[in-house]
C-alpha positions in Angstrom: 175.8 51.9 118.4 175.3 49.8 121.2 174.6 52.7 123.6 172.1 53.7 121.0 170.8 50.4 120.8 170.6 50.2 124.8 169.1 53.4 125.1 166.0 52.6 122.3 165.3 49.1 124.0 164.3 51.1 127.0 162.3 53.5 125.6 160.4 50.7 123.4 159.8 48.4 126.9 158.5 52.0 128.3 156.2 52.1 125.6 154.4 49.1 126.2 153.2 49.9 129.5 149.4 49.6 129.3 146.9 50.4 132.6 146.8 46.7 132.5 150.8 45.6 132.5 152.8 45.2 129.2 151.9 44.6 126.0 153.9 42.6 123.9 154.9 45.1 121.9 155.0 49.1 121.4 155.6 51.3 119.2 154.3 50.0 115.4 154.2 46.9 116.6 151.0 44.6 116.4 150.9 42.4 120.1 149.2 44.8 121.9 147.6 42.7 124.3 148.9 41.4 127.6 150.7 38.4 126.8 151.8 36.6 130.0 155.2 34.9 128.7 156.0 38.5 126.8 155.1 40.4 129.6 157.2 38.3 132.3 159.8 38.2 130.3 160.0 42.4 130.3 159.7 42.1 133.8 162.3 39.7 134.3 164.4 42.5 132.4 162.8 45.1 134.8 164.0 43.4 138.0 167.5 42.3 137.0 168.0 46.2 135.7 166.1 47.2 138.7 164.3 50.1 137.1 161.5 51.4 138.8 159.7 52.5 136.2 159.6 49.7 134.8 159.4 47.5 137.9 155.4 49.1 138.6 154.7 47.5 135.0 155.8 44.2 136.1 153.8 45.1 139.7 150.6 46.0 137.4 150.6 43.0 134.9 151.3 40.4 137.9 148.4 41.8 139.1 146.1 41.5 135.9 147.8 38.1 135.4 146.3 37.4 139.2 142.8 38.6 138.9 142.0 36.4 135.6 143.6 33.9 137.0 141.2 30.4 136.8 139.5 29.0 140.1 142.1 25.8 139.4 145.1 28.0 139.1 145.5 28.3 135.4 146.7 31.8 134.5 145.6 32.9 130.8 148.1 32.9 127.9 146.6 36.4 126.5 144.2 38.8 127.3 142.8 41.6 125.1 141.7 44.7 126.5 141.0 46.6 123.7 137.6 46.6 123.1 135.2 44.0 124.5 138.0 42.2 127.0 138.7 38.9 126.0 140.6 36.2 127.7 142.4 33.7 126.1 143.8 30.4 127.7 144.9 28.3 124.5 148.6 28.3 124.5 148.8 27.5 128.2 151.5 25.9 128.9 154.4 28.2 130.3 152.2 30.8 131.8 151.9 29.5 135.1 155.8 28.5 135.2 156.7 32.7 133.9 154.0 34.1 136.3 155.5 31.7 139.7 159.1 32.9 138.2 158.4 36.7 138.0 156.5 36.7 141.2 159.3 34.9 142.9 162.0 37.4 141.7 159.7 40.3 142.8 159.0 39.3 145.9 162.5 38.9 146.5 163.0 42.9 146.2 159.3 43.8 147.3 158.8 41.6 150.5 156.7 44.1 152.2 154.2 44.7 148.7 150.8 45.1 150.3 149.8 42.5 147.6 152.5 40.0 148.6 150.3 37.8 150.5 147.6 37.3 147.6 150.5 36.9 145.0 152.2 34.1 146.9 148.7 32.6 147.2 148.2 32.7 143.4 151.9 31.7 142.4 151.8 28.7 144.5 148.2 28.0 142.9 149.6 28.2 139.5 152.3 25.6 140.7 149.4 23.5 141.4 147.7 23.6 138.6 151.4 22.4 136.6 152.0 19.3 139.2 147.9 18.1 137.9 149.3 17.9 134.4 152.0 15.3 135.5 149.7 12.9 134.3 151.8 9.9 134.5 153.8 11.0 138.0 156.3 10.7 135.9 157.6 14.0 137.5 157.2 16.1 134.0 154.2 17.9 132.9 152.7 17.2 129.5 150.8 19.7 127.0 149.0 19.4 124.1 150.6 20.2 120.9 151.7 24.2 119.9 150.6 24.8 123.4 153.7 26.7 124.7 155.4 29.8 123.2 155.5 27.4 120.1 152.1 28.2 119.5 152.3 26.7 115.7 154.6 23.6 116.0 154.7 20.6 117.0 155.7 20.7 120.4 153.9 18.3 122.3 153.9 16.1 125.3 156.0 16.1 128.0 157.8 19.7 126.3 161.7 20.5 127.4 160.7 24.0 127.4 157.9 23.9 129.6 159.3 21.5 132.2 162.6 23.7 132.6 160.5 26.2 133.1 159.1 24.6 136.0 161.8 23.6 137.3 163.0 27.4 137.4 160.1 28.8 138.3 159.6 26.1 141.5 162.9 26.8 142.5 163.0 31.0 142.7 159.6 30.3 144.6 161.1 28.2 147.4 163.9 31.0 147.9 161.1 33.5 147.8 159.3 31.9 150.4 162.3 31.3 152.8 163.1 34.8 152.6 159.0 35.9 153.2 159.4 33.3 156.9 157.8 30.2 154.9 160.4 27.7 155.8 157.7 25.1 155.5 156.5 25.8 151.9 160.0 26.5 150.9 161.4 22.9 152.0 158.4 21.7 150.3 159.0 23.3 146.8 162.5 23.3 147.0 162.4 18.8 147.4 160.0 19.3 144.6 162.4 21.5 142.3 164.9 18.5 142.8 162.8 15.9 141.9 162.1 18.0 138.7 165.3 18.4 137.6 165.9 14.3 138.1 162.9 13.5 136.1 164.1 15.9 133.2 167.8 14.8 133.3 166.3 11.0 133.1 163.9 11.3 131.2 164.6 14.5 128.1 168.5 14.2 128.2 170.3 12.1 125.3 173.5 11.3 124.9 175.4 8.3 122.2 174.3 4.8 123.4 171.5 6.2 126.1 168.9 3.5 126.9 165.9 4.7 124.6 163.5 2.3 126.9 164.7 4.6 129.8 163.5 7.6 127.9 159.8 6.5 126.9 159.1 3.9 129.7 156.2 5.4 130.8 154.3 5.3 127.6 154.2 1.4 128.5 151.5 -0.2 130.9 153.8 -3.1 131.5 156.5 -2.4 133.4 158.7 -5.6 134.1 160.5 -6.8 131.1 163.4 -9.7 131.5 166.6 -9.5 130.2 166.2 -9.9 126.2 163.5 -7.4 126.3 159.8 -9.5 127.2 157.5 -9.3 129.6 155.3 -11.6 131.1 153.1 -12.2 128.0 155.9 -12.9 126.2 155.8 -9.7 124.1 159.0 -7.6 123.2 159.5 -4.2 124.0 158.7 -2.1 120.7 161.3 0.9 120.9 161.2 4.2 119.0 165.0 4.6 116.7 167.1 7.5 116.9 167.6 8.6 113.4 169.2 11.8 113.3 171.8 13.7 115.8 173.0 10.5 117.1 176.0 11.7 118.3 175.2 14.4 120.4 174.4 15.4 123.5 171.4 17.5 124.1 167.9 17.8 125.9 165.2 16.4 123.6 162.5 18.9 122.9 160.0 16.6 124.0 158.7 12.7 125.1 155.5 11.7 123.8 153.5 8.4 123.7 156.3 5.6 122.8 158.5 7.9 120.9 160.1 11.5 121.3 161.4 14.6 119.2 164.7 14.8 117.8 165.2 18.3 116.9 167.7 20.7 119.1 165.3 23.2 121.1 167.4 26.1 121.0 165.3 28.1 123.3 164.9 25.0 125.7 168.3 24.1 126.2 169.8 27.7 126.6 167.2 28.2 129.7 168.4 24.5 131.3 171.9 26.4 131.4 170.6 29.7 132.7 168.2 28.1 135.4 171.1 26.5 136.3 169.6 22.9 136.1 172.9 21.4 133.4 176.2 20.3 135.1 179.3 21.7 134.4 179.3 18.6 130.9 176.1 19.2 130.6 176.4 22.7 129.7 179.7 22.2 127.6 177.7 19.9 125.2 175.0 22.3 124.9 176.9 25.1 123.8 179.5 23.0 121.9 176.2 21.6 120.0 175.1 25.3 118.9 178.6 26.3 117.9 179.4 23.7 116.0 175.8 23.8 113.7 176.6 27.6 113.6 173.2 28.4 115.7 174.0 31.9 115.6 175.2 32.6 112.4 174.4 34.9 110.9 172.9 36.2 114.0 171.6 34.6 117.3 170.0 32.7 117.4 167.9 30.0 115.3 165.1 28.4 117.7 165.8 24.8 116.1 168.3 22.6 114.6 167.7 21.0 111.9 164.2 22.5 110.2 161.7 20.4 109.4 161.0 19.6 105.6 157.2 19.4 104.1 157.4 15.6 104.0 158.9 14.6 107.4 157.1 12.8 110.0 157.1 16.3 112.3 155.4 18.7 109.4 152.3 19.9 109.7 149.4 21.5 107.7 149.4 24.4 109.6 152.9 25.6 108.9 151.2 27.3 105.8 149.0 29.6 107.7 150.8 32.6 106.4 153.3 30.9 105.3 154.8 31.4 108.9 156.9 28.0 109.6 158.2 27.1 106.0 161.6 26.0 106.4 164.2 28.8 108.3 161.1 30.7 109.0 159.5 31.4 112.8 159.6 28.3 114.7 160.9 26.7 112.2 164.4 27.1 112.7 164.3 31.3 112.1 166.5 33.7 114.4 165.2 34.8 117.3 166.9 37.9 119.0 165.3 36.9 122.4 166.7 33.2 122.4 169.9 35.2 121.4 169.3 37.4 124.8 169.5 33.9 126.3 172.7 32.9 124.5 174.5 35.4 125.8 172.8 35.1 129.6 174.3 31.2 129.0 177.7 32.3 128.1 177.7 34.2 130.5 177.0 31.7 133.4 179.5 29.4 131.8 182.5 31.8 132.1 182.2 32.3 128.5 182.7 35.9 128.1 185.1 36.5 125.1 182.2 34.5 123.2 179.4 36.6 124.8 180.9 39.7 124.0 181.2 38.8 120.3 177.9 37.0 120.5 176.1 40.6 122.0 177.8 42.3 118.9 176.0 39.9 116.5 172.9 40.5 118.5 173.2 44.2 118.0 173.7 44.1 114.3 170.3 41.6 114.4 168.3 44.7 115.9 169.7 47.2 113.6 167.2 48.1 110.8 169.6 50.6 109.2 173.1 50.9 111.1 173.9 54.4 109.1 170.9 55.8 111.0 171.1 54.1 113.9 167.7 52.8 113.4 166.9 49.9 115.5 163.9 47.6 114.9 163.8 45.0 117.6 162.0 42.5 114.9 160.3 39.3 116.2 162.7 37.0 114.0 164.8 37.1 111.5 165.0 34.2 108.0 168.1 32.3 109.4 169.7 31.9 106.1 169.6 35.8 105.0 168.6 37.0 108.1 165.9 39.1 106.1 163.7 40.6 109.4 160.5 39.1 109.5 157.5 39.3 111.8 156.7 41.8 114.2 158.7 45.2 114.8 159.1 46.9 118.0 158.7 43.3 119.5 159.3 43.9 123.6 161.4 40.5 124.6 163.6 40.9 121.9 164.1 44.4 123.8 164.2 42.6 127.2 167.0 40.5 126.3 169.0 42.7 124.4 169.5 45.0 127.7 169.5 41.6 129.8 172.2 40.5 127.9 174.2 43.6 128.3 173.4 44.0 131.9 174.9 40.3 131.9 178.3 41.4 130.4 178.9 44.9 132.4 177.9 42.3 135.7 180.8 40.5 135.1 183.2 43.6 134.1 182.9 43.0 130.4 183.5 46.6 129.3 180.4 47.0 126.4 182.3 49.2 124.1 179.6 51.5 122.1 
């Protein structure tokens, strides 16, 4: 089955190529446009696999990524070449970071690309335009709200998600450019990456009994406060309470003005593990935190923890708008097979293979429309209490991560047995 499986993710990924780069989806899917987080995140399936077929689609939709690339250094979260070509920059916030990333990692195997030169130029341009949203120099980057891969939830602020992201994506650059004879960049980016990861450990990670005022002190104009908590004018420091998840440890999906989010970012804190920005405890509490709210039950994995009620301080009006993030629905704490992809790529790094192995098996059974037929639907997510498949079929990063994951497992000599 999991041959099968293997086998069919391929031949979906091939079917999104486009003139442009890759669609989002193939097949009967309905993303066929050039999404830039979807499309990296085939290519970033196509370089670790090394296929070159594949490989001139990630060559192709850097390319088309480059060209409508803004004068600033933006690159566009969408853009629609059927018909009149449209391009759409709303949900901005991680394009930059998977277009650096991507270009990084192929410029690692294609040094000598004839287009090297002009891609370096526009991945270190994107890396620009992301250090002009750290408006606070707090070292993170903020967004505005739904403005990442979450495009209809209340993400917002200075985002886990997009700031890991960054940090990967600065990182992979500064290797890039060592290898490509840019020693002076490279120092450069790779000082920066470290300053990243400082300002996200400080400032995003909880753990029982953290300072809060450590957390959201740069929502405050005044800086000096004494002792018992006043400053000069005599005025106590106001601070935001931690009501739920207390007693964990975990990245915070995101810091906003004098308060933060309290939900577990599945998505977020899976790729702080793989980017290799968590320590060794770090990581432990991470994974411990998904097993132990069942996070991939009855498949991996669900993108939050716990859903947010109609009601709650964190819903939203627009959760209705086809009725895509009621509770254990989308965003909204629904399974995911591509942050399940990620699952496994964490266990993975962690030494965690007996877990992976079972974890990939879950993951299969999450892309199998009909097991007696071998029939396998790649859906965009899945309800996480039924795991009815929802959304989109033939999507192309649940695909991507399905073989990433398995490539993951046979790296390390786990045997896949089909």
């Amino acid at each position: 089955m999991k041959k099968e499986a293997s086998i069919e993710a391929k031949r979906l990924l091939l079917s999104c190529r486009m003139p442009q780069g890759f669609s989002a989806s193939g097949k009967s899917g309905g993303y066929h446009n050039l999404w830039a987080r979807d499309s990296m995140m085939i290519s970033l399936a196509s370089l670790t696999l090394n296929d070159e077929e594949l490989i001139a689609g990630t060559r192709i939709s850097l390319l088309s990524l480059r060209d409508h690339q803004t004068e600033l250094g933006l690159i566009p979260n969408k853009i629609d070449f059927l018909g009149k070509k449209r391009v759409n920059f709303r949900a901005y916030g991680d394009g930059c970071s998977w277009f650096a990333l991507i270009t990084a990692l192929y410029l690692k195997k294609n040094p000598d690309d004839t287009e090297a030169k002009s891609l370096t130029s526009s991945a270190l341009k994107s890396l620009s335009w992301l250090r002009h949203q750290d408006h606070d120099q707090s070292g993170l980057i903020a967004i505005q709200e739904a403005a990442c891969w979450m495009d209809l939830f209340p993400v917002r602020g200075k985002s886990l998600y997009v700031n890991i992201m960054r940090y990967w994506a600065t990182n992979e650059l500064s290797e890039a450019l060592e290898l490509l004879g840019n020693y002076e960049e490279a120092q450069w980016l790779k000082k920066e990456s470290v300053e990243i990861k400082s300002s996200i450990n400080k400032r995003l990670w909880y753990e029982p009994g953290k300072n809060l005022a450590e957390i959201v002190h740069d929502s405050f104009s005044t800086s000096a406060y004494n002792e018992q908590g006043f400053d000069s004018l005599g005025r106590k420091l106001l601070l935001p309470e931690k009501r739920i998840l207390t007693e964990n440890s975990y990245f915070l999906p995101y810091v906003t003005f004098r308060n933060f989010g309290e939900w577990f970012d599945t998505l977020g804190n899976l790729l702080a593990i793989v980017s290799k920005l968590t320590d060794k405890e770090q990581s432990e509490a991470i994974l411990s935190f998904i097993e132990h709210k069942a996070l991939t039950k009855p498949y991996p994995a669900k993108a939050i923890y716990p859903i947010i009620e109609e009601g709650s301080e964190e819903w939203r009006y627009y959760f209705r708008f086809a009725d895509l993030n009621l509770p254990n629905h989308y965003h909204n704490g629904g399974i995911w097979p591509m942050i399940g992809g990620f699952y496994v790529l964490a266990l993975v790094a962690t030494g965690n293979l007996s877990k992976a192995e079972h974890t990939f098996d879950l993951l299969t059974a999450s892309i199998t429309l009909d097991a007696s037929q071998k029939k396998f639907a790649f859906n965009e997510y899945l309800h996480a209490e039924t795991g009815e498949p929802i959304g989109m079929k033939d999507q192309a990063w649940s695909a991507a991560l399905y073989l990433l994951a398995r490539h993951a497992l046979e790296a390390n000599h786990v045997r896949v047995i089909n």
